[in-house]
C-alpha positions as CSV (number, residue, x, y, z in Angstrom):
1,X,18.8,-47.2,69.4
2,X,19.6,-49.9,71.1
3,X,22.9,-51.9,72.8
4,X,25.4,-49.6,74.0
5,X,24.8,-45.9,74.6
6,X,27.4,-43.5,74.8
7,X,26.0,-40.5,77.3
8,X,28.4,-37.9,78.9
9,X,25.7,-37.0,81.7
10,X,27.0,-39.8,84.5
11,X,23.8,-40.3,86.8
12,X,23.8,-39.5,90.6
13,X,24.9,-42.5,92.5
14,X,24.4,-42.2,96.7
15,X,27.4,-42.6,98.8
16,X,26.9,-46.2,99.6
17,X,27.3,-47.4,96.3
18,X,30.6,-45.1,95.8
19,X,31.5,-47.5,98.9
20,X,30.3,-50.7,97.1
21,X,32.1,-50.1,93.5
22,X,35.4,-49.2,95.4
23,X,35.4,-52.8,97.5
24,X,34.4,-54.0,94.6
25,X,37.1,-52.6,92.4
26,X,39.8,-54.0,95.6
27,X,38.5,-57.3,95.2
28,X,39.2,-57.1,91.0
29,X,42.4,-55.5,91.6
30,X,43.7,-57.8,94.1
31,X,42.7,-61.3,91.1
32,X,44.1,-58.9,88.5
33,X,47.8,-58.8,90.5
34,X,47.5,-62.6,91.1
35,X,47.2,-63.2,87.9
36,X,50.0,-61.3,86.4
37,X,52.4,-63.0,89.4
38,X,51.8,-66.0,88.6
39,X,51.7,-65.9,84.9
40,X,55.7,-65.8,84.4
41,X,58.2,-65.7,81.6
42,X,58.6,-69.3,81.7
43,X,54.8,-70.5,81.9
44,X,53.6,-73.5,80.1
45,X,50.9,-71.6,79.1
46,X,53.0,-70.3,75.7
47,X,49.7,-70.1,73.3
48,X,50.6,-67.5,70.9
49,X,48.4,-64.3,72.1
50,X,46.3,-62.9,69.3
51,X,47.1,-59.7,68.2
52,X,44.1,-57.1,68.2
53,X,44.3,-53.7,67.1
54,X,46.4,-51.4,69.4
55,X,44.5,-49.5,72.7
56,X,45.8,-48.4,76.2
57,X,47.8,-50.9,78.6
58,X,45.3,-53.2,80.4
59,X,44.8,-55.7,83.2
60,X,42.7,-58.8,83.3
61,X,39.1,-58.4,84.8
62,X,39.4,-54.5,85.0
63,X,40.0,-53.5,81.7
64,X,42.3,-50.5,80.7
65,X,43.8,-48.7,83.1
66,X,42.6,-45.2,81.6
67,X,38.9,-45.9,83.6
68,X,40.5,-45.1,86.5
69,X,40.8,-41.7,86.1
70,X,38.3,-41.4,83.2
71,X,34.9,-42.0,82.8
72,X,33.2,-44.4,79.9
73,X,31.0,-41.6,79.5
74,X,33.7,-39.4,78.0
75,X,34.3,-42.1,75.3
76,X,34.5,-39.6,72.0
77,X,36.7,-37.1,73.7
78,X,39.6,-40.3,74.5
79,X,39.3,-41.6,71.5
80,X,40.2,-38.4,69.8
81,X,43.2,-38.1,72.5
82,X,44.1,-41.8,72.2
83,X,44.2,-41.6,67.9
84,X,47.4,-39.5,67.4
85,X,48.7,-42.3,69.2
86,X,47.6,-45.4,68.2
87,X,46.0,-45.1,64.5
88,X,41.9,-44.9,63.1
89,X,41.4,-48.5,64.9
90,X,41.8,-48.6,68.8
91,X,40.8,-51.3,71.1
92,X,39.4,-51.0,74.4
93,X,38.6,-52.8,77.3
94,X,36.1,-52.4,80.1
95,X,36.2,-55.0,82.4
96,X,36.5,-58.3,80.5
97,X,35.1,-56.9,77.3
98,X,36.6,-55.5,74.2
99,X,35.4,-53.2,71.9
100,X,36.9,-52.2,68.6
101,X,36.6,-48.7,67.2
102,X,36.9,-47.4,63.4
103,X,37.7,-43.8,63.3
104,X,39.1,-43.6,58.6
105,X,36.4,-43.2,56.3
106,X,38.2,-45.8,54.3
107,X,38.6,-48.4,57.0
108,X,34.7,-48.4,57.6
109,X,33.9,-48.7,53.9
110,X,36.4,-51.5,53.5
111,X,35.0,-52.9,57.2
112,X,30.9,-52.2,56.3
113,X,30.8,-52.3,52.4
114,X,33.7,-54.7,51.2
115,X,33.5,-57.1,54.2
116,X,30.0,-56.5,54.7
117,X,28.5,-60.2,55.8
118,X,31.2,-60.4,58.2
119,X,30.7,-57.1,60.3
120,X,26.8,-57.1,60.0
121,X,26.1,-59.4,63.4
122,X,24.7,-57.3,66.8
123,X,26.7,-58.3,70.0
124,X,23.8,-59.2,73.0
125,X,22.1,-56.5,74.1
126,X,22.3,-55.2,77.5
127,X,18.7,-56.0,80.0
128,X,17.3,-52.4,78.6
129,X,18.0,-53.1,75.5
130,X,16.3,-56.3,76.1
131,X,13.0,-54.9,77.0
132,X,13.2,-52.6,74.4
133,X,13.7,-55.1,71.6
134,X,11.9,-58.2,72.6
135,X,15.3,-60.1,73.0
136,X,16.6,-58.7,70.0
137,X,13.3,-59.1,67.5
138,X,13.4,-56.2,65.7
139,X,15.0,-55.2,62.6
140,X,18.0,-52.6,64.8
141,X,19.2,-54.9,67.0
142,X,18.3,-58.9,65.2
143,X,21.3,-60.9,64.6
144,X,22.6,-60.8,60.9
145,X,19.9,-64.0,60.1
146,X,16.4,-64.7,58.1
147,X,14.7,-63.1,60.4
148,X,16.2,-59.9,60.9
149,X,16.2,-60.2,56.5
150,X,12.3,-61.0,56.5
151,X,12.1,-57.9,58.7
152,X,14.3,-55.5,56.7
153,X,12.7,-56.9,53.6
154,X,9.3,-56.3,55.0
155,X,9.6,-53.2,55.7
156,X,11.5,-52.1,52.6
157,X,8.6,-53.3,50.0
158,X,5.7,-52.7,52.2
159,X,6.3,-49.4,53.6
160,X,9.3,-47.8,52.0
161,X,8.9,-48.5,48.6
162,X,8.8,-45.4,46.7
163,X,5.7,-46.3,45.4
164,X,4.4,-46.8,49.2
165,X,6.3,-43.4,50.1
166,X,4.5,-41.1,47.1
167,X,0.9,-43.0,48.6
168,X,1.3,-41.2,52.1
169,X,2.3,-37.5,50.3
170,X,-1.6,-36.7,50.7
171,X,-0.7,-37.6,54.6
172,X,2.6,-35.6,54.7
173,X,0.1,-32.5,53.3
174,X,-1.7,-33.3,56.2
175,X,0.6,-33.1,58.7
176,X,2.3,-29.6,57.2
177,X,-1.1,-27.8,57.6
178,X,-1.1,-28.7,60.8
179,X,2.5,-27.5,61.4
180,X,1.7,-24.3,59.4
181,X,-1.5,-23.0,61.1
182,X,0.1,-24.0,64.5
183,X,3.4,-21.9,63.7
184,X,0.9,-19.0,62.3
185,X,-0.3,-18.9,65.4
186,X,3.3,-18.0,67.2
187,X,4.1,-15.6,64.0
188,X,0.9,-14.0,65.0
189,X,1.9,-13.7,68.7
190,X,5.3,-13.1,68.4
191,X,5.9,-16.2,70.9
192,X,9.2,-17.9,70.2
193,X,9.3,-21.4,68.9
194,X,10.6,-24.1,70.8
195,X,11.9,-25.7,67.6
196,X,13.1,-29.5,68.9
197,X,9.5,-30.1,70.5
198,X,7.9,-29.1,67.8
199,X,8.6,-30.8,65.2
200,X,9.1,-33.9,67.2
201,X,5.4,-33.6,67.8
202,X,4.4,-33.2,64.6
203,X,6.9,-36.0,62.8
204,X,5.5,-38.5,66.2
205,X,2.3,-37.5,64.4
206,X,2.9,-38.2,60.9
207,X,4.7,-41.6,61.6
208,X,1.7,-42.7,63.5
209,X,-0.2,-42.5,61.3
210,X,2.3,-44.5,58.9
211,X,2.4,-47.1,61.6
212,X,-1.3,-47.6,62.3
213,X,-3.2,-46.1,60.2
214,X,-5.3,-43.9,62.2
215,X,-5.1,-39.9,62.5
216,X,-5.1,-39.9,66.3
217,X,-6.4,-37.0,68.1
218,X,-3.9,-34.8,69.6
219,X,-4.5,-35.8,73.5
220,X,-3.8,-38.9,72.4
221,X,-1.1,-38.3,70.2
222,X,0.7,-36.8,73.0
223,X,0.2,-39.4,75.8
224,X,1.9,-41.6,73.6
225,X,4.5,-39.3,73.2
226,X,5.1,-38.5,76.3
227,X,5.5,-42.5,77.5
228,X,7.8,-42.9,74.5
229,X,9.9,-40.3,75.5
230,X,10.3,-41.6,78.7
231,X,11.0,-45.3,78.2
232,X,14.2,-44.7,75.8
233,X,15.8,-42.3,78.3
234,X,14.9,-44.3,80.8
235,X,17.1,-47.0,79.0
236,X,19.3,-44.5,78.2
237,X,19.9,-44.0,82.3
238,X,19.7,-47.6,83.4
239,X,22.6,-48.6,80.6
240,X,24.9,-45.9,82.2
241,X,26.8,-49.4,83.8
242,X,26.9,-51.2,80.7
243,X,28.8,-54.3,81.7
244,X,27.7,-55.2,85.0
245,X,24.2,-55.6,84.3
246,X,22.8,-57.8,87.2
247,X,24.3,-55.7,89.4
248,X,23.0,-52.7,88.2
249,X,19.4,-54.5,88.3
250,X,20.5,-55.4,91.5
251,X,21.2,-52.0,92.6
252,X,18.7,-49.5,90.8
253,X,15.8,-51.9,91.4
254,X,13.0,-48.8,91.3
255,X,14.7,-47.6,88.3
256,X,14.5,-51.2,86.8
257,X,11.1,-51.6,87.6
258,X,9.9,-48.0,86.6
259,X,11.2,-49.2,82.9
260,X,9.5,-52.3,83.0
261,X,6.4,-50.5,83.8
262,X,6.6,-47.6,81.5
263,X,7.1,-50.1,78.9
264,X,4.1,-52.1,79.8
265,X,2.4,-48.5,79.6
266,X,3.7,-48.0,75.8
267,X,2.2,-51.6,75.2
268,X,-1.4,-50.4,76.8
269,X,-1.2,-47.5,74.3
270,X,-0.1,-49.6,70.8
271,X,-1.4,-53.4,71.4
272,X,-5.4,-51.7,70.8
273,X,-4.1,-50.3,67.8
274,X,-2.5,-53.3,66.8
275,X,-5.9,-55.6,67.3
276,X,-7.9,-52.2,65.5
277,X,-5.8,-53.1,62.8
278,X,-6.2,-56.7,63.2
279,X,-10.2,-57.2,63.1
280,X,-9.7,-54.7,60.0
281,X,-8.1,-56.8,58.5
282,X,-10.5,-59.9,59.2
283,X,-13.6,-57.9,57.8
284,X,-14.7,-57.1,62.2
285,X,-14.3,-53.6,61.4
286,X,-15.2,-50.9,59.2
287,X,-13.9,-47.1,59.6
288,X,-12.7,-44.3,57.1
289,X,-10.2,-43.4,59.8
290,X,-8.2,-47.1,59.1
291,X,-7.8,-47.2,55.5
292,X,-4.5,-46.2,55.0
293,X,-2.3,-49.1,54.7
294,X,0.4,-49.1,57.1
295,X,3.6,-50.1,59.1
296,X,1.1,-52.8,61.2
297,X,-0.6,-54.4,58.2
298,X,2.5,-55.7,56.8
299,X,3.2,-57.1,60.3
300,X,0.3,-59.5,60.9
301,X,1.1,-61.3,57.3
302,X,4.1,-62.1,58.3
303,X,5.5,-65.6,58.4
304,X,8.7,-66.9,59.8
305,X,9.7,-70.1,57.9
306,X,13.2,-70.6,59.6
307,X,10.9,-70.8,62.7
308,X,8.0,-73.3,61.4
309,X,6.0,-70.8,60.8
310,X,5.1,-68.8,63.2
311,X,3.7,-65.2,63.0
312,X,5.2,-62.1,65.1
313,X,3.8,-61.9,69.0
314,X,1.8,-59.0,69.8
315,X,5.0,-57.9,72.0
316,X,7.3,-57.8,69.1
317,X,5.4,-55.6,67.2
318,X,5.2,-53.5,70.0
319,X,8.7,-53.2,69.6
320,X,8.8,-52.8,65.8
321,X,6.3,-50.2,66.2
322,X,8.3,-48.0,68.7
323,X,11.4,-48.9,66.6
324,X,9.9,-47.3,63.4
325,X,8.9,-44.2,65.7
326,X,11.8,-43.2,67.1
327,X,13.8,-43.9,63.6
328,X,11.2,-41.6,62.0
329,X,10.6,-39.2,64.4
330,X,13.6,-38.7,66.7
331,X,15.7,-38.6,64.6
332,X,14.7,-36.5,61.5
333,X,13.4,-33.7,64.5
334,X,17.0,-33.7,65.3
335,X,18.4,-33.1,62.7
336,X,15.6,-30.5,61.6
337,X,16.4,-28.7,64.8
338,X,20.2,-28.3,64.0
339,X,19.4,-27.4,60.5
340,X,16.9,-24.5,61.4
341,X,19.4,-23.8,64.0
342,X,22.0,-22.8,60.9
343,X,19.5,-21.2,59.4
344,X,19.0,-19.1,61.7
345,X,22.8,-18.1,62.6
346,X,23.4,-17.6,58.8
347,X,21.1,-15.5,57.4
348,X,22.6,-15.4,54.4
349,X,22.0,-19.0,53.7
350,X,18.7,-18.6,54.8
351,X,17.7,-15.8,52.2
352,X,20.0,-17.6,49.4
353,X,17.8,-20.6,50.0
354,X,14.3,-18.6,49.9
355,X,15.3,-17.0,47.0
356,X,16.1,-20.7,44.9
357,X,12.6,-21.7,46.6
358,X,10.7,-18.6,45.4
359,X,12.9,-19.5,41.4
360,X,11.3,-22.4,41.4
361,X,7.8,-22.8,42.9
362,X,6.9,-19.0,42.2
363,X,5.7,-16.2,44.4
364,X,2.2,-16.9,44.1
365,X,2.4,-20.8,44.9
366,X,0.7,-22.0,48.0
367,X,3.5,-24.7,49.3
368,X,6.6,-26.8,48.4
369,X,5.3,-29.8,46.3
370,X,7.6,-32.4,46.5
371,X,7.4,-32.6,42.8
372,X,9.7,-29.3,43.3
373,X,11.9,-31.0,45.3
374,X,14.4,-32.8,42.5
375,X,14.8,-28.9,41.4
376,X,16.1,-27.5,44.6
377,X,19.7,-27.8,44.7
378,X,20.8,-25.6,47.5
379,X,18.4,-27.3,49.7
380,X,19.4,-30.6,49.0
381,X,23.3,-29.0,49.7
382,X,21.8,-27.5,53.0
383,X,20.1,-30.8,54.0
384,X,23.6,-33.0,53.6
385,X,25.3,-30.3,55.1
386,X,23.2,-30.2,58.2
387,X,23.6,-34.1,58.3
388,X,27.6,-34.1,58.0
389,X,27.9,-31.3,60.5
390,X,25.4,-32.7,62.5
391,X,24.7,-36.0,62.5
392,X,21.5,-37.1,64.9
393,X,24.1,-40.2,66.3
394,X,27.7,-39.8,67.0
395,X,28.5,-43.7,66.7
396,X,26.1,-46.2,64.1
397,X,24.3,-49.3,66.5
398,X,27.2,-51.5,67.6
399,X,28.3,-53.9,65.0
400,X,29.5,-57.6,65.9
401,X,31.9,-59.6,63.7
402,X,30.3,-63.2,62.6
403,X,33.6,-65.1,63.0
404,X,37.5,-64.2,63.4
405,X,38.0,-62.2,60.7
406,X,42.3,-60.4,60.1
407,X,41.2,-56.8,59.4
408,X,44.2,-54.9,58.6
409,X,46.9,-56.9,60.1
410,X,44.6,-57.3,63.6
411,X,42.6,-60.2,64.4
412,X,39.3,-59.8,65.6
413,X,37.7,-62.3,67.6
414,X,34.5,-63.8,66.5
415,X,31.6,-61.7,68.7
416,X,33.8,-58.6,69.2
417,X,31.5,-55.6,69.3
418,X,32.6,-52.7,66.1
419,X,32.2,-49.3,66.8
420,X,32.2,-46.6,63.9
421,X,32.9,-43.1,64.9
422,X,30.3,-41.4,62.8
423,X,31.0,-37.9,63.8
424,X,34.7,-37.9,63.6
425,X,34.5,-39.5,60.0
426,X,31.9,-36.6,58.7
427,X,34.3,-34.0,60.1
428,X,37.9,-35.1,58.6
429,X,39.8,-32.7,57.8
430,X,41.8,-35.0,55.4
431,X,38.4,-35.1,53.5
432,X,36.8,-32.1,54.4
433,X,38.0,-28.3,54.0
434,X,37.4,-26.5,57.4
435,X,35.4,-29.4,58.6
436,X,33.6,-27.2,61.2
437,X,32.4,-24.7,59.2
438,X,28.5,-25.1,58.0
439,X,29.1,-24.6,54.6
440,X,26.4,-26.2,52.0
441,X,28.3,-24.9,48.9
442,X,30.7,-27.3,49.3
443,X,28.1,-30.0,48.1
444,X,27.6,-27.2,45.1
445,X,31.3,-26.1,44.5
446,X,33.6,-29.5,44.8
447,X,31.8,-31.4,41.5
448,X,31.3,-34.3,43.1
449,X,28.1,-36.2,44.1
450,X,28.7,-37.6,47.9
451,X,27.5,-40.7,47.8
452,X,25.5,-40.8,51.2
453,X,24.9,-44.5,51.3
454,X,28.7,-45.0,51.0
455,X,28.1,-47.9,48.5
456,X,31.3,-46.4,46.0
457,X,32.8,-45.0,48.7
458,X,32.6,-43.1,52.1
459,X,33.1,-39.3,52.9
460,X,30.0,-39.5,55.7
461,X,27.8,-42.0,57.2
462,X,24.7,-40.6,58.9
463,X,22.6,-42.8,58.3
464,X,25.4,-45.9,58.9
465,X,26.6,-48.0,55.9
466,X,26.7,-51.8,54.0
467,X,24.1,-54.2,55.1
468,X,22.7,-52.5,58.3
469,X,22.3,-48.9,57.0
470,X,19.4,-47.0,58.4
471,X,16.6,-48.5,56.3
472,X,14.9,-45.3,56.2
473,X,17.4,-43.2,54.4
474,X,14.9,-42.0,51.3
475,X,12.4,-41.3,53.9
476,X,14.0,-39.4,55.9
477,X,15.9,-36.9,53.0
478,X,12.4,-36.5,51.8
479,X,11.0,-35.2,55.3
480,X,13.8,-32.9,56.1
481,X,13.7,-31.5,52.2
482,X,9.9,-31.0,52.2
483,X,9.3,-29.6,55.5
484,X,12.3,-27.6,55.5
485,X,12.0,-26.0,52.1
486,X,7.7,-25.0,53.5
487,X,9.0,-24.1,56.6
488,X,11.5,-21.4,55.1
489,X,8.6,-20.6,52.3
490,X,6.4,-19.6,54.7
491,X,7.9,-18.2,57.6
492,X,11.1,-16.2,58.4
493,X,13.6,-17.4,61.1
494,X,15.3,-15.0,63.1
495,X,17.0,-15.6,66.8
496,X,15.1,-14.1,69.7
497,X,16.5,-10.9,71.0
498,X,19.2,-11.3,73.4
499,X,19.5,-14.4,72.7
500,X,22.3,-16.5,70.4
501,X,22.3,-19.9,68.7
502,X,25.1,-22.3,70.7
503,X,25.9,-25.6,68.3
504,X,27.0,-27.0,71.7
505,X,26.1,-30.6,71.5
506,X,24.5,-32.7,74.4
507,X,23.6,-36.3,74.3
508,X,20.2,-37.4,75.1
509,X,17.9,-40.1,73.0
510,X,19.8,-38.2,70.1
511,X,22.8,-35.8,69.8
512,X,20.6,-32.3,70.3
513,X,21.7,-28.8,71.3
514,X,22.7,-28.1,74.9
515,X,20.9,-25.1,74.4
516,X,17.7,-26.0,72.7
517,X,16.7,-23.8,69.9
518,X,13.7,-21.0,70.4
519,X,13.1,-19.2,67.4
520,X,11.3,-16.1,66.5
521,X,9.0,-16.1,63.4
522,X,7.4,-13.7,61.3
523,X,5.2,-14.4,58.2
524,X,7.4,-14.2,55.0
525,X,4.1,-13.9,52.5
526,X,0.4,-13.7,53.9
């Protein structure tokens, strides 16, 4: 989650910097209409001007003229008023940037899939971002290279190999007793369930463990949550001026330097469990509680030839660590949270899915195996529903073209940053029959397998597409299938009184509810 971030909650600002921006925006205005007077009809200057894909009228420096009455941080809602008008690939400009953005199903598989190698670079992350990634060393935001492929491809055959995945289903029994006995305890109580923060918990748990190995205790386990939390919306708020960053450094120096510290902070929690792992590995250490193999162990073997060599710092793993956390965890709570959240509007999907669970595993059965899984249809349905209704991100990681590239009749300058509109492509109504509507049958009634990695073709894209889809795709269906189909096993989901679900969406690390879920539960079987 890194580069740019679309967020529609523009941070205070104090009246002195309304004062700066406004001198500043004078000084741009005044080079802008230089520019244009002296650049005549009749100019030497006749170089044949590119022609990109269409967007709003613009003016050097500034960028389109639309930011001065509308904010950057209303981005989706003008590029659904600016497509009627110019077509499913717009460009922008904010200040002396441009930005492309894909809107047709079709034009990102022919963009993602087709021209693949092309469209699979990273434009240069903004200071945050920076911090975040170790200057772009981790697998999200690496340039299209050998080592972002020695990363992917570490992580693909070392941890998310499906023989690696079926090793940790002892851990993933683990982590639903805890879930169970802790949601008992609200059943028992009557106390509602504050559904988003609880299972982001327990998923932070689970993928801890997947990262070093070691079943933390919960104190500790939620430290380290906390701090996590904190330093991607803290990103998330200093990126709010994407394309002036020195000035915003400049500017929000406390905020700056409170990232920079809660960073360090992360680091104080995960560099002991990297060296744990470490001395482990050297023989220094013995302990029951390290013997999983995990995320880190792959890590410390790794070599970089391209680079003569060299193994990872301790401060890039740090950032592949809280990488594979909040791809794990922040996401798939998410999207559990908006898929409960149905649930629990339409009952009737919730009782028609119980009663397929209870077909399958029997009345008498103690869980969900995830042998059972393959079996349950209308949970698979429900799952890619939620997902295409849903989505966790509203836009994949910005893309970057490798070199000029004519994409439909536009060129594309080499280093443009591609946007895909991941939302808008889930919910077209050219492909999709009353887009809106939750609706799982449709993944039961049309007769057609939806190919979710949008290798044949694609219909929706949560998890991206072509070289730089999510990496954790299997992983992730498996989580939401096995702890949705225990947690509707076990418990029933009801609204609280006086209360009703709102799908209104808000931006924050992830797209979440506005109004966060709380959920009353009662035991379905004792």
């Amino acid at each position: 989650m890194h580069g740019i971030t679309f967020s529609p909650d523009f941070p205070s600002m104090d009246s002195w910097f309304f004062i700066f921006t406004f001198f500043l925006f004078l000084i741009c205005l005044a080079v802008a209409l230089n520019r244009l007077i002296l650049t005549t009809p009749n100019s030497t200057n006749k170089k044949k001007k590119r022609e990109l894909p269409p967007g709003p009228p613009s003016i050097p420096i500034l960028g389109n003229l639309l930011w001065l009455t509308q904010s950057f941080f209303d981005l989706e809602s003008i590029l659904r008023q600016l497509r009627p008008k110019y077509g499913p690939i717009i460009s922008l400009r904010i200040c002396s940037h441009t930005l492309i953005f894909i809107s047709d199903a079709s034009l990102a598989h022919k963009a993602l899939v087709q021209n693949g190698s092309t469209f699979s670079d990273r434009p240069p992350a903004l200071a945050a971002g920076l911090i975040l990634s170790s200057n772009q060393n981790n697998i999200s935001a690496a340039n299209y290279g050998p080592f972002w492929r020695l990363l992917r491809r570490n992580l693909m055959s070392e941890i998310l190999h499906p023989s690696r995945v079926k090793s940790y289903s002892q851990d993933r029994k683990w982590a639903l007793e805890l879930m169970t006995e802790k949601l008992r305890r609200h059943a028992d109580s009557s106390e509602p369930v504050c559904v988003v923060e609880f299972f982001h918990y327990f998923m932070f748990r689970l993928l801890l463990l997947m990262c070093f190995g070691q079943k933390l205790d919960e104190n500790t386990v939620k430290k380290m949550e906390t701090i996590h939390r904190r330093v991607l919306v803290s990103i998330m708020k200093f990126n709010f001026y994407p394309f002036l960053p020195k000035i915003g450094k400049l500017i929000f120096r406390k905020r700056w330097n409170d990232l920079v510290r809660m960073r360090r902070d992360q680091a104080k929690f995960f560099i002991p469990l990297i060296r744990a792992r470490k001395d482990r590995k050297q023989g220094l250490e013995e302990d029951n509680r390290t013997s999983v193999f995990c995320y880190v162990d792959s890590l410390l073997g790794l070599e970089f030839p391209d680079e003569g060599g060299r193994k990872l710092t301790e401060g890039e793993m740090v950032s592949l660590c809280s990488e594979f956390l909040s791809a794990g965890a922040d996401t798939t709570s998410t999207s559990l949270e908006w898929i409960i959240a149905n649930l629990v509007k339409h009952q009737d999907m919730q009782q028609k899915l119980v009663e397929e669970l209870v077909g399958v595993v029997g009345e008498e059965a103690e869980k969900v195996e995830e042998e059972d899984l393959n079996e349950l249809l209308y949970l698979k349905a429900v799952i890619m529903e939620g997902l295409r209704r849903h989505p966790p991100g509203h836009f994949v990681l910005p893309h970057a073209v490798s070199e000029d590239v004519t994409f439909e009749g536009y060129v594309i300058p080499k280093g443009t940053m591609v946007n895909f509109t991941v939302a808008d492509i889930g919910r077209d109504e050219k492909v999709w029959e009353e887009p809106m509507a939750f609706r799982p049958e449709r993944f039961l009634d049309s007769g057609e397998n939806v190919d979710i990695t949008g290798s044949r073709e694609i219909k929706m894209m949560p998890f991206g597409a072509g070289r730089r889809m999510c990496p954790g795709l299997n992983l992730a269906m498996l989580h939401l299938e096995y702890f949705v189909a225990n947690m509707m096993r076990e418990f029933e989901w009801k609204t609280v009184e006086g209360e009703e679900v709102y799908l209104t969406e808000k931006q924050e690390v992830t797209i979440v509810m506005k109004k966060p879920l709380k959920a009353k539960i009662t035991h379905r079987r004792r």
